[in-house]
N, C-alpha and C positions, 0 to 999 in steps of 0.2 A: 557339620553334623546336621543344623538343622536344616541347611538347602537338600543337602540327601534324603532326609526324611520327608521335606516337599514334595522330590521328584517320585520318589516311591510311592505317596499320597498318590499325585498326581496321574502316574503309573497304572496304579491296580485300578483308580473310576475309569479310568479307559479301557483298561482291560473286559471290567465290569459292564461299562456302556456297550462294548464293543458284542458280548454275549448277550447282552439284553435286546440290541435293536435285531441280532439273527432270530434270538425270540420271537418280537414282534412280528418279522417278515414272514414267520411259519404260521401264526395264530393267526395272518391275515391270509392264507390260500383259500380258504374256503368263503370269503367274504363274511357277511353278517346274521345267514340265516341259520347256517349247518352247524351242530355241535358234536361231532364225533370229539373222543375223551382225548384225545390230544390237544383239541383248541381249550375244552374246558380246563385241562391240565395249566397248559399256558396262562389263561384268562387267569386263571385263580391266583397270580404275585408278580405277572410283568410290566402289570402299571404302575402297581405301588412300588416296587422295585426302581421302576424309574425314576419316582418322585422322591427315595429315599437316595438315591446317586448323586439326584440335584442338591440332596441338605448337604451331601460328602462335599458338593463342590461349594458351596456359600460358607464363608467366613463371617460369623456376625460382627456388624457392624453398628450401631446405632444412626440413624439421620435426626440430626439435631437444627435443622434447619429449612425452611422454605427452599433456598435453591437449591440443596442435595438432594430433598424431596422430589424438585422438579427433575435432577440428572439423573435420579433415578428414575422416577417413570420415561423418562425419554429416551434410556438407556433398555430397559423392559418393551416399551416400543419399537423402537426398531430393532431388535432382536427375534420380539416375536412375532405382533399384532402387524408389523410390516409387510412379511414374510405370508402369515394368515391373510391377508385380505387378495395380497398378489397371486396366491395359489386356489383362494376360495375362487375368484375371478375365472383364472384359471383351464381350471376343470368345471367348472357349471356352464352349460348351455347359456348364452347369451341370453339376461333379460333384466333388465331395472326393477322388476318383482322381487328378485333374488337381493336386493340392495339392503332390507330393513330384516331377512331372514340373517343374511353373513352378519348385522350390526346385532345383532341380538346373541349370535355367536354361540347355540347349546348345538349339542349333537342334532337333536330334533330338530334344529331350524336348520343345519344344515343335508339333515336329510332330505328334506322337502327341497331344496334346490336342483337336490342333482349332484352336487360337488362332492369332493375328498371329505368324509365326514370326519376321517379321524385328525382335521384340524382341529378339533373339539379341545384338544390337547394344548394348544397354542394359547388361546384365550383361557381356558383353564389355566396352566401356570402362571399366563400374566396376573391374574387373581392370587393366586397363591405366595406368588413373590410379594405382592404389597400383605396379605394376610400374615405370612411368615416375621417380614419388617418390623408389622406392627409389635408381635410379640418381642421380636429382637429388641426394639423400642423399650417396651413394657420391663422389660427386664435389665435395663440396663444401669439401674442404679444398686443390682445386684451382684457382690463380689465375685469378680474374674474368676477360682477357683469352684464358683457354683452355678453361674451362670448356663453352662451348657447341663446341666442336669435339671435346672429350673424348667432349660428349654424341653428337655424331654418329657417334664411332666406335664407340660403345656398342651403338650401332644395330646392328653387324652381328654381336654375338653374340647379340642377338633374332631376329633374323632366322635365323638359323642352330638353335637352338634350334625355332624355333616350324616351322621346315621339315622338322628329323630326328626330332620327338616322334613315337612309333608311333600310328598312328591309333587312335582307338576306335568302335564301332559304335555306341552312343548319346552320342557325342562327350565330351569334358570337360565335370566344372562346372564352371558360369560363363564355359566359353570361354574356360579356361585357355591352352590353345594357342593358340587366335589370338589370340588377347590378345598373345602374342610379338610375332607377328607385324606386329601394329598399336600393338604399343610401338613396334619400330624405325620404322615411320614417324610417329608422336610424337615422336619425339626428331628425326627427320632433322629433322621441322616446326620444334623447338626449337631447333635447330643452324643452322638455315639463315633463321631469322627476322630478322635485322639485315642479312645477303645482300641477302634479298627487300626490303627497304626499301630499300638502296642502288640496286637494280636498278629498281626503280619510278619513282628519279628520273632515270634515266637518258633519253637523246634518244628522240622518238619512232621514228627509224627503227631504233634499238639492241633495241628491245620489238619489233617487229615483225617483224624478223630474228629472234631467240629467240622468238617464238612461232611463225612458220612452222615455222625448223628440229625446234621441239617436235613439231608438225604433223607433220612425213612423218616422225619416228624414228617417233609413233605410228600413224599411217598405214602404215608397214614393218614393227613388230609388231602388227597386227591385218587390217584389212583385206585388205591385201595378200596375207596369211596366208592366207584365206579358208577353206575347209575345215581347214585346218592348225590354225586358230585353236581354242583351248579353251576350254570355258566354265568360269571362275574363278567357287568361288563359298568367300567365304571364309568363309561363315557355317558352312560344312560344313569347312572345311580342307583345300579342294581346292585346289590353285594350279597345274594344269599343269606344264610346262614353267617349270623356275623361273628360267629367266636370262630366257624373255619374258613371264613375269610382272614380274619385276625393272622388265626395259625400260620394258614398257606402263606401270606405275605410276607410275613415275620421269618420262617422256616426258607420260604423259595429265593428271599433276600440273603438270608444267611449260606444259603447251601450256593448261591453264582458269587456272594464275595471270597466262602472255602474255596472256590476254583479258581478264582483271580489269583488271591494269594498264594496260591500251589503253582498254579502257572510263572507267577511272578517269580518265588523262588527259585524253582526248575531254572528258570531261563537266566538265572545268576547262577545257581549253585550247582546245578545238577552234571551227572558224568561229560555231558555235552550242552555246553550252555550256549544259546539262542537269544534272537533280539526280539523283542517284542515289538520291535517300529511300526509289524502289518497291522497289527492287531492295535494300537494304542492310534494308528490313523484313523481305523474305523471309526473307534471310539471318541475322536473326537469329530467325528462329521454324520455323529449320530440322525442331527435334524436334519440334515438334508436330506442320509436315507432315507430319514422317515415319509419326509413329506414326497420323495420323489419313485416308489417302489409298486405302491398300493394298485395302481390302477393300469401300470404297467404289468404288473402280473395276473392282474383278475381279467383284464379285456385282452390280453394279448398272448401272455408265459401258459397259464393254464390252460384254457382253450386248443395251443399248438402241442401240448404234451399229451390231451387227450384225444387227440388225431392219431398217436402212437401208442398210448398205453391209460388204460383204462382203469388201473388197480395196482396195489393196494391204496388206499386216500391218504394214507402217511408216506408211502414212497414217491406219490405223488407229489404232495407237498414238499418232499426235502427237494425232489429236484427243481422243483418251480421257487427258492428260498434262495436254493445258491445261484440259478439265474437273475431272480430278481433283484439279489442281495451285488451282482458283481455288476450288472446293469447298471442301479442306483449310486454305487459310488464312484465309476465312471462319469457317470454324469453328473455328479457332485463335485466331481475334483473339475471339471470342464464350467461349471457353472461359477465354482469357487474361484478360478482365475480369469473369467471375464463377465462375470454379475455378480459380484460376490454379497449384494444388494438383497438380491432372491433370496438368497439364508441369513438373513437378517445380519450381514457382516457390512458395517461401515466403517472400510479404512479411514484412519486419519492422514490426506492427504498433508505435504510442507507446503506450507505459507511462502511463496516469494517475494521478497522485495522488489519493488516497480520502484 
């Protein structure tokens, strides 16, 4: 019973991720300057949505020692800061200038390069993972049956923290400050992980009700908004309006895990049940789309769609989303079985005896 309720676990964050990164691939057509009310739409819960999938996947664990400490950061390293420095390289025009802007790692030092800015995300969570730790730490000489509710509350002095740090004009290293920021929805992830599993097994009209209601809170922070609506972007540590920041991420988190878990159902229970295998691949080779999609579409996907069709900017973008979205993990699944290095994947090769 409890390996089934693993794979289920396991299941719906793919599901989830899988929705989340076709998200990102749409919010990125227009690159960085334009905000027609779909990208702001977007902006406003597909980060923190993100960062709330990664608590779904962390199991707290305490490090109670120097060498765990160090397998963990080493473990954190070449998962992400590997992978980051390999693609900052990359995509920025050749120049040893660009060396102390990638090591400094905020959005703003990688804008100024030239490169994939939205690595920003890389050294960001590697921050976040040790920040996250710490609390896991903090709290571990509190009993098993309260400890992940400790962790939720923990949440909101990140959150508070990562909202009053005074800006900087070439941002923090490593994305110190949002890193806060995207702790507390790490932890709420952590906190709220055994919830989401109860709630998944719950009736189909129970999900379906908690997904619409998801639906119009976010619906009533965004769209409805309309010009009101801001564009959140947290790679910069912008967050508007922070109670419909709050909202939207809380509500837009809520309303893609209602679809996971309807989806999930469905494809067990429903008149004609279906495998999830496309959709749960995706989802787990999230970072590679991520990091392999961006710049394929904006110098290449975009440009040849507007050679044929000029309008509307949303029709636009879906079709430049499913190109760059089927592009990306092509080339993810191609990179994954002979560099599996570039996505921060180091097999453990067998040891021979000589």
């Amino acid at each position: 019973m409890n390996e089934k309720k693993k794979r289920a676990r396991i299941e719906l964050i793919d599901i989830a991720k899988a929705i989340t990164i076709i998200l990102v691939i749409m919010g990125h057509t227009t690159g960085n300057l334009e905000t027609p009310l779909y990208r702001r739409f977007l902006y406003a819960f597909h980060m923190p949505l993100f960062f709330f999938l990664a608590g779904l996947s962390i199991k707290p664990k305490a490090i109670k020692s120097v060498y765990e400490w160090k397998e963990f950061i080493k473990k954190n390293l070449l998962a992400l800061i590997v992978p980051y420095l390999i693609f900052a390289f990359i995509y920025a025009p050749f120049s040893f200038d660009n060396v102390p802007e990638f090591l400094y790692g905020s959005w703003q030092a990688l804008t100024k390069t030239g490169t994939l800015t939205s690595l920003w995300y890389l050294t960001g969570f590697f921050v976040t993972r040790i920040y996250c730790q710490i609390m896991v730490n903090l709290t571990d000489g509190v009993r098993a049956d309260m400890q992940l509710d400790v962790l939720g509350i923990l949440s909101i002095p990140m959150f508070i923290i990562g909202f009053m740090l005074p800006k900087l004009e070439g941002g923090y290293p490593w994305c110190m400050d949002i890193s806060f920021v995207a702790s507390g929805f790490v932890l709420l992830g952590i906190a709220l992980r055994q919830r989401i599993i109860i709630l998944a097994q719950a009736k189909g009209w129970v999900l379906l009700v908690f997904t619409i209601v998801s639906a119009i809170v976010l619906a009533f922070g965004t769209i409805l908004r309309d010009n009101a609506l801001e564009l959140c972007l947290m790679c910069k540590s912008v967050y508007g309006n922070i109670f419909w920041f709050m909202v939207n991420s809380i509500s837009g988190s809520a309303f893609v895990m209602g679809v996971s878990m309807l989806l999930f159902r469905i494809s067990r229970e429903g008149a004609r049940p279906f495998s999830t295998a496309a959709i749960t691949y995706v989802g787990q080779h999230t970072l590679g789309i991520f990091l392999l999609h961006k710049n394929f579409q904006l110098d290449l996907v975009i440009p040849w769609i507007h050679t044929w069709l000029e309008g509307p900017q949303l029709l636009v973008a879906c079709i430049a989303t499913c190109i760059s979205f089927i592009f990306a993990l092509l080339l993810c699944a191609v990179i994954e079985k002979f560099v599996p290095q570039l996505l921060g994947q180091f097999p453990r090769y067998p040891v021979s005896n000589v």
